[in-house]
C-alpha positions in Angstrom: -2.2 -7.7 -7.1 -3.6 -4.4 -6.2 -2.4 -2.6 -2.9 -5.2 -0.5 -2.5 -9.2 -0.8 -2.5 -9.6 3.2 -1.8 -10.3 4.1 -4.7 -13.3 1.2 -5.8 -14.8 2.3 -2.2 -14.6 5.8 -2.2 -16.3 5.9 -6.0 -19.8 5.2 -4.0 -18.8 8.0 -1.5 -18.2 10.6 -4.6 -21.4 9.2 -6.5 -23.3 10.9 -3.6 -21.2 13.7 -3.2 -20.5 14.9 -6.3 -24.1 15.5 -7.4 -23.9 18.5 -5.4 -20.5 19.8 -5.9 -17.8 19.9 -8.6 -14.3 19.1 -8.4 -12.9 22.3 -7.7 -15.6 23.2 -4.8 -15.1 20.4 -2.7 -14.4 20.4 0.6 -14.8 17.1 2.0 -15.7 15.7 5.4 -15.4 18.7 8.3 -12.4 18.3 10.0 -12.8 17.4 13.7 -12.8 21.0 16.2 -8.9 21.7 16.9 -7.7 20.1 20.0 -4.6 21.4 21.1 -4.0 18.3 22.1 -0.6 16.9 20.7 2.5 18.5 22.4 5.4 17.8 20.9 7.6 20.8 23.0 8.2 22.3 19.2 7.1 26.3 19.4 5.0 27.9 16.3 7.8 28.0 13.0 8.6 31.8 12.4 7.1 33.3 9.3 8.7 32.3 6.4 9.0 34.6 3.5 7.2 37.6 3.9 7.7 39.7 0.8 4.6 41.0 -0.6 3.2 39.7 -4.4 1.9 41.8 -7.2 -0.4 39.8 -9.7 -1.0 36.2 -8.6 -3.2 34.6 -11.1 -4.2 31.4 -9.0 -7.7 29.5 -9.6 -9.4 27.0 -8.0 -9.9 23.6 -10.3 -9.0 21.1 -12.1 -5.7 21.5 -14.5 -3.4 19.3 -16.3 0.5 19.0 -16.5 2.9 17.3 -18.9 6.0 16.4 -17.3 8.9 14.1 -18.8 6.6 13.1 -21.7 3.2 11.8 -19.2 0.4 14.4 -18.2 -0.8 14.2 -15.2 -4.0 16.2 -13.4 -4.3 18.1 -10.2 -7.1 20.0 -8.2 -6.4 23.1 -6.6 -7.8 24.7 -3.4 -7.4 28.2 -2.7 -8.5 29.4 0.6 -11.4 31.9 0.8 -9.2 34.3 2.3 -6.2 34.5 -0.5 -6.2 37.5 -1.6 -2.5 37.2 -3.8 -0.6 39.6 -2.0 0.3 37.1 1.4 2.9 34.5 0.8 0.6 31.3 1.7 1.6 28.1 2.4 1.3 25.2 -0.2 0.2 21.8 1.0 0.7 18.5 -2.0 -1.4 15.6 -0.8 -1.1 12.4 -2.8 -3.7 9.9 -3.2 -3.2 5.9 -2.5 -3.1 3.0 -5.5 -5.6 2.9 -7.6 -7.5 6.5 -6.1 -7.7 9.7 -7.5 -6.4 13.3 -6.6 -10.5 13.9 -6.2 -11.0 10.8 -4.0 -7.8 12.2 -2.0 -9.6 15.6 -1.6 -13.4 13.7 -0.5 -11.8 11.5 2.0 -9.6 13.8 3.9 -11.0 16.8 4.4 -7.8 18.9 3.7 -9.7 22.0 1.8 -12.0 22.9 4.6 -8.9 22.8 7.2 -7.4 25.2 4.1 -9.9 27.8 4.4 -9.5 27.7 8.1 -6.4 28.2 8.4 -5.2 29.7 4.8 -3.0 27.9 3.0 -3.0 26.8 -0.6 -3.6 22.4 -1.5 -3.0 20.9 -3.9 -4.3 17.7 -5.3 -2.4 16.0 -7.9 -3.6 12.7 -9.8 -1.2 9.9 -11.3 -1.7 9.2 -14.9 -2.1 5.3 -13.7 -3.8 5.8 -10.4 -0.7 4.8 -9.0 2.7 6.8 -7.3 5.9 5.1 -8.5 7.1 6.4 -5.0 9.6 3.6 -5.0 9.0 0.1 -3.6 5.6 1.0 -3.8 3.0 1.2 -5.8 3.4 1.5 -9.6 4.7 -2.0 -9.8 1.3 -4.1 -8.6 -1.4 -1.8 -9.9 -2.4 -2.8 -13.3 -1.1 -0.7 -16.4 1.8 0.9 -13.5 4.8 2.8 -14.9 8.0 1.6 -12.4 10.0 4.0 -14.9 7.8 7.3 -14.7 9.4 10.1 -12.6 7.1 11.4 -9.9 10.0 13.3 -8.0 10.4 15.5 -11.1 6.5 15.5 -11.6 6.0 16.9 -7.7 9.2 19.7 -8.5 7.3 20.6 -11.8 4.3 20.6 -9.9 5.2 22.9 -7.1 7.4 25.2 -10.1 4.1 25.7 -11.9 1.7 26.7 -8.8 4.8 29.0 -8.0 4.1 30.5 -11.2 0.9 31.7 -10.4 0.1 31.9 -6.6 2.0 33.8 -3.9 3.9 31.3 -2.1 5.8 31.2 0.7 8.0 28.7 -0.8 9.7 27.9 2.7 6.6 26.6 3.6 5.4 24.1 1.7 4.9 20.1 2.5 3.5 16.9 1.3 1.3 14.4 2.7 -0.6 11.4 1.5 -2.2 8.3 2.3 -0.4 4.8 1.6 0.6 4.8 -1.8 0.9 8.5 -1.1 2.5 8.4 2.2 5.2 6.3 0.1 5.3 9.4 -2.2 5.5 12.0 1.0 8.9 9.6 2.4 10.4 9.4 -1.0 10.1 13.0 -1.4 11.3 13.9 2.5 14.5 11.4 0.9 15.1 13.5 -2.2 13.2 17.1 -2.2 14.1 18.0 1.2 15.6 20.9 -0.2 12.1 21.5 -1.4 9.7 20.4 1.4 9.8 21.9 4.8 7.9 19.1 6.7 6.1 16.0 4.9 3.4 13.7 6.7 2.2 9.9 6.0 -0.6 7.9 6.6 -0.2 4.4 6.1 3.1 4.5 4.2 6.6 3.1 4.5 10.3 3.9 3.7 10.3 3.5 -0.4 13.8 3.8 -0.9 16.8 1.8 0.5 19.2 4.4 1.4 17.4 7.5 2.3 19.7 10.5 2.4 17.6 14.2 2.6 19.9 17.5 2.3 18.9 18.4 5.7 17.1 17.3 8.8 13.6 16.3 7.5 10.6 16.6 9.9 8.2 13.5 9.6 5.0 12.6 11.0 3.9 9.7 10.8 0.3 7.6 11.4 -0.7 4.2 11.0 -3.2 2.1 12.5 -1.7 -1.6 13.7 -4.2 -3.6 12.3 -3.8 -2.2 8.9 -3.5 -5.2 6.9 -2.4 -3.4 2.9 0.2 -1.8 4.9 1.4 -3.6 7.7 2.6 -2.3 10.9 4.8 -4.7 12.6 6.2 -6.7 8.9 8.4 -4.5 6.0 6.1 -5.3 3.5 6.7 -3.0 0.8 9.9 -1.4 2.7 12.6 -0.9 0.4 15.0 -1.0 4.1 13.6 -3.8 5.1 11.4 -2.0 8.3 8.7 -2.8 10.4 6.5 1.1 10.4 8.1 1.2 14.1 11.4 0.4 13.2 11.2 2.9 9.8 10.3 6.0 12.4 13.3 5.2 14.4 15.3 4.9 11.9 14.0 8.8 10.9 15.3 9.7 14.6 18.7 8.4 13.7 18.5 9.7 10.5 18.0 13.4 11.8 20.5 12.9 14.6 17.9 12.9 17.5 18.8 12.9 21.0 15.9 12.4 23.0 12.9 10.5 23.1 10.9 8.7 22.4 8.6 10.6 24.5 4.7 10.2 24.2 3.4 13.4 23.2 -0.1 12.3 22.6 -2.9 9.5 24.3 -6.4 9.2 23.7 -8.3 6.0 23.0 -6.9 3.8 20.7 -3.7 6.6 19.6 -0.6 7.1 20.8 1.9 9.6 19.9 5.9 9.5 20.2 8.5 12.3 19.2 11.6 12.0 19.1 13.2 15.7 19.8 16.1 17.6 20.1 16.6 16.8 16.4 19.1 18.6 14.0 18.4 21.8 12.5 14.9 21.5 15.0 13.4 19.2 13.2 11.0 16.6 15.2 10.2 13.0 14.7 6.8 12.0 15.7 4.2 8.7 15.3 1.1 7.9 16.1 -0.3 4.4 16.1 -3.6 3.4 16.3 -4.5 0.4 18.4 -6.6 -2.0 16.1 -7.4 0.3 13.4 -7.1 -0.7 9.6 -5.8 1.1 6.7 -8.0 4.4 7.2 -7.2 8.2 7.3 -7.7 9.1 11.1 -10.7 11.2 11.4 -12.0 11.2 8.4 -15.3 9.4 9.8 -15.4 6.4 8.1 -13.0 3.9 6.3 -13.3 2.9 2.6 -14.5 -0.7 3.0 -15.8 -0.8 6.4 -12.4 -0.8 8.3 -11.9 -0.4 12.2 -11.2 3.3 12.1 -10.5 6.0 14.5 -11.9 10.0 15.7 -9.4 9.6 18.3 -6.9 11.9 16.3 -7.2 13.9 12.9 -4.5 13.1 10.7 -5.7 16.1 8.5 -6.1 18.9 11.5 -3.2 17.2 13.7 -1.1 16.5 11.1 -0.7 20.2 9.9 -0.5 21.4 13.1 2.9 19.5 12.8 3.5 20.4 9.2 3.1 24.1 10.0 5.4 24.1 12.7 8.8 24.3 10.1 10.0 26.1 7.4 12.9 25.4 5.2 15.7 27.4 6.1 
C-alpha cells in the first residue's frame, strides 16, 4: 500500500521544469500576492536573537548527511539578501511518501516566499522516500525503515546548517505536506525545545501521547475531501482522531482558553484559532470545503485533485510560523 501518489505526479511536473533550472536554483510556483487576510489577534513575534555573525560559510545546493548510520540528502535555499552577518530564520519542510526534498521544493513554492521575506529553507530528502514520523509513513511505502530515527536526523539536520549559516536559532520551524505534516506534529511532540512554531498540510497526530516541553504553536490545513488523508476518520492517527478532533486536542494540549474563533473565510477555507494559549502560543486550522490532498495555492494538485487558491499554505502559513520564537 502506498500513502502517497505525489511523488509519481510531480516527476512530470519536474521533467519540464528542471530542463531549465537545477536543484539548488529552484524556486517553484510564485507564491500568491500577500493578503493580510488571516487575523488570528497574535501581534508580529519580537526579534529573536540578534547578535551579529562573523564568517558564515552557507551555500545554496544539494548536500548529504549521515546520521545514526543512514545518509540522507537536503537542498538548501539561501535568500538573495543573506549576507551572513543577520541572524535569519531557518524554515525545514518535509516532503510526503514516496516524494522527494526536490519535489517538496517544485510544488510549494517556499524558496521564492524565502527571498521575499529572508529567511533560510531547507529541504531535506528521506533515504526511502518516506518520513518514519510515527504512525505514518515508513511502514506502507515499499523498502520503509519503521526503526530509522528521523527526530535525531531533523536535530542533526538543523546542528549542521547551524554550523555554517547565521541563524537565529529561536526562530526556526518545520512544515510539510502529509507524510511530512506527520513529521512537522511528531517533531512539535518531541523538538519543541527546538522548533518555535511547526505547520502541516494534510497530516495527523503520529504519536499516541504527545507531550512538547512547552506550548507548541500549530497550524494546521487540510482539505475535507482529501481521501489519503482523511478529514473526518483517524486513519493513520496514532490517538485515534478525526483532523478536527486532533486540532482540538492541540488547544487542550496548550491550555487554550478561548475559541474556536474563525479567523479566516474565503471560498471554500475556513480558519479557526484557538487563543489565549500558554506561553502565547495559538492554535489555528483551516479546512478546505471539497478539496483533496493538495498544498493550498500551489496551483494545481498532483493527480488532478479538487484543489484551492482560496488560501496559500506556503505565504499564510509563515505568516503564522513567523509570528513565535522560542523563548
Amino acid at each position: 500500500m502506498r500513502v502517497d501518489k505525489l511523488g509519481t505526479v510531480i516527476s512530470f511536473f519536474i521533467a519540464v521544469g528542471a530542463a531549465a533550472c537545477s536543484d539548488d536554483e529552484t524556486p517553484g510556483p510564485t507564491p500568491t500576492p500577500d493578503s493580510g487576510r488571516m487575523d488570528d489577534g497574535a501581534a508580529d513575534a519580537p526579534q529573536g536573537d540578534m547578535r551579529p555573525c562573523e564568517g558564515s560559510t552557507i551555500t545554496k545546493g544539494s548536500f548529504m548527511l549521515t546520521h545514526d548510520g543512514n545518509t540522507y540528502s537536503y537542498i538548501v535555499h539561501v535568500p538573495m539578501s543573506y549576507d551572513g552577518t543577520k541572524r535569519t530564520p531557518l524554515v525545514l519542510n518535509w516532503h510526503g511518501a514516496n516524494s522527494t526534498g526536490l519535489e517538496e521544493q517544485l510544488y510549494t513554492g517556499t524558496s521564492g516566499l524565502a527571498d521575499e521575506e529572508g529567511f533560510i529553507v531547507v529541504y531535506p530528502s528521506s533515504p526511502d522516500k518516506s518520513w518514519n514520523a510515527g504512525s505514518c509513513c515508513s511502514m506502507v511505502v515499499d523498502g520503509g525503515n519503521t526503526s530509522r530515527d528521523d527526530v535525531g536526523f531533523a536535530r542533526a539536520l538543523v546542528g549542521e546548517i547551524t554550523k555554517t549559516a547565521c541563524i537565529d536559532e529561536k526562530r526556526i520551524y518545520s512544515m510539510g505536506m502529509s507524510n511530512g505534516g506527520f513529521m512537522t506534529h511528531r517533531l512539535a511532540c518531541d523538538a519543541a525545545d527546538l522548533f518555535a512554531a511547526a505547520e502541516s498540510v494534510s497530516g495527523q497526530m503520529p504519536v499516541a501521547n504527545c507531550q512538547p516541553a512547552r506550548a507548541m504553536p500549530v497550524i494546521q490545513f487540510h482539505g475535507t475531501a482529501d481521501a489519503t488523508i482523511a478529514y473526518d476518520k483517524p486513519g493513520f492517527s496514532a490517538e485515534g482522531a478525526t483532523v478536527p478532533e486532533m486540532m482540538k486536542n492541540w488547544a487542550t494540549r496548550n491550555g487554550c482558553t478561548n475559541g474556536p474563533d474563525t479567523t479566516f473565510q474565503m471560498g471554500v477555507v475556513t480558519c479557526q484559532t484557538w487563543s489565549q494559549c500558554n506561553a502565547g502560543a495559538l492554535v489555528t486550522f483551516c479546512s478546505e470545503e471539497g478539496v483533496g490532498h493538495c498544498w493550498p495555492g500551489a496551483g494545481f494538485c498532483p493527480g488532478g485533485l479538487t484543489t484551492t487558491s482560496d488560501i496559500s499554505a506556503t505565504r499564510d502559513g509563515w505568516a503564522f510560523l513567523k509570528k513565535f520564537v522560542l523563548p
